[in-house]
C-alpha positions in Angstrom: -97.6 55.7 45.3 -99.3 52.2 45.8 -97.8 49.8 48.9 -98.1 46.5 48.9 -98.2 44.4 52.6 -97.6 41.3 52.7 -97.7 38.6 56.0 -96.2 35.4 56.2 -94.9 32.5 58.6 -91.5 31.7 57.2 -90.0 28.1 58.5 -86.7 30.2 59.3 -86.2 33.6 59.1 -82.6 33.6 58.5 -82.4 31.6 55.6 -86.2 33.8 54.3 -83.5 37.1 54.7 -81.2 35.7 52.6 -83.3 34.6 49.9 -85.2 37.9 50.3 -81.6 40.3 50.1 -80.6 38.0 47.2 -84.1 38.9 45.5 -83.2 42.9 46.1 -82.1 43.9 42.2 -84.8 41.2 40.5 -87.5 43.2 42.6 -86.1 46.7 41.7 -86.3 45.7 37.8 -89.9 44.5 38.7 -91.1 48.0 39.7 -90.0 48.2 43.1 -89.2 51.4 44.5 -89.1 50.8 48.3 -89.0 48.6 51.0 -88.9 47.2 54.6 -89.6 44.2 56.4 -91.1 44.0 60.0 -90.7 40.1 62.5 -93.2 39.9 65.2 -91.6 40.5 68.5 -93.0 37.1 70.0 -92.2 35.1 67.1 -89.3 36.2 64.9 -90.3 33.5 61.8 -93.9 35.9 61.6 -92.8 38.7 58.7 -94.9 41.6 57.2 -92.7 43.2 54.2 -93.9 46.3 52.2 -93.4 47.2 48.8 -93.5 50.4 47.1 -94.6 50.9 43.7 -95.6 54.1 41.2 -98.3 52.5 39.7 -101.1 49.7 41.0 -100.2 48.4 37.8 -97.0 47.5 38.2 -97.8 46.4 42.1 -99.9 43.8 40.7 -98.1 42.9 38.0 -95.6 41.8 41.0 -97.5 40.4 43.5 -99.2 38.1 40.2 -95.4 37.4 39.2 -94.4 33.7 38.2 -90.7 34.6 39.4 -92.2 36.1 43.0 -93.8 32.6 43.8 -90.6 30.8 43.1 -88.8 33.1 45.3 -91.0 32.7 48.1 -91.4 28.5 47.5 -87.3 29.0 47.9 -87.6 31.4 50.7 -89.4 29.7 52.8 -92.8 30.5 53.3 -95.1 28.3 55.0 -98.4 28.8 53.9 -100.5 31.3 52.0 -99.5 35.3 52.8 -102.0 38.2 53.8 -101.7 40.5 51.0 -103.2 44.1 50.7 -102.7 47.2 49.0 -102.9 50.8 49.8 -102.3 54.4 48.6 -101.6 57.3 51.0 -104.9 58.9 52.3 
């Protein structure tokens, strides 16, 4: 199992959780097996979402994806995210 973190400033996280719950079957066709997203408890626009995927193949084939950008521009997102990946140790 590879995860994939991701941190971002989003202008309003309202509107970011809608576009991200619209996103929810897309992401699941692109290889995404699990999920959760995280606000910062002193600024709620401050979100750190993981991603689950089986391969690191298929996790970057995501993160590199044309349509994920587009999603995020629409989102939201102010700035460039914090990305890493990990596998259980």
């Amino acid at each position: 199992m590879i995860r994939r973190f991701v941190r971002h400033q989003v202008g309003d996280y309202a509107t970011w959780r809608a576009v991200y719950d619209g996103f929810d079957s897309e992401r699941r066709v692109m290889g995404v097996v699990g999920a959760a997203v995280y606000r910062g408890l002193d600024d709620g626009n401050d979100v750190t979402v993981w991603h689950d995927f089986t391969t690191r193949v298929a996790a970057e084939a995501f993160a590199g994806s044309d349509r994920l950008q587009a999603v995020m521009h629409d989102a939201g997102v102010v700035g460039a995210p914090t990305i890493w990946f990990v596998s259980e140790a």
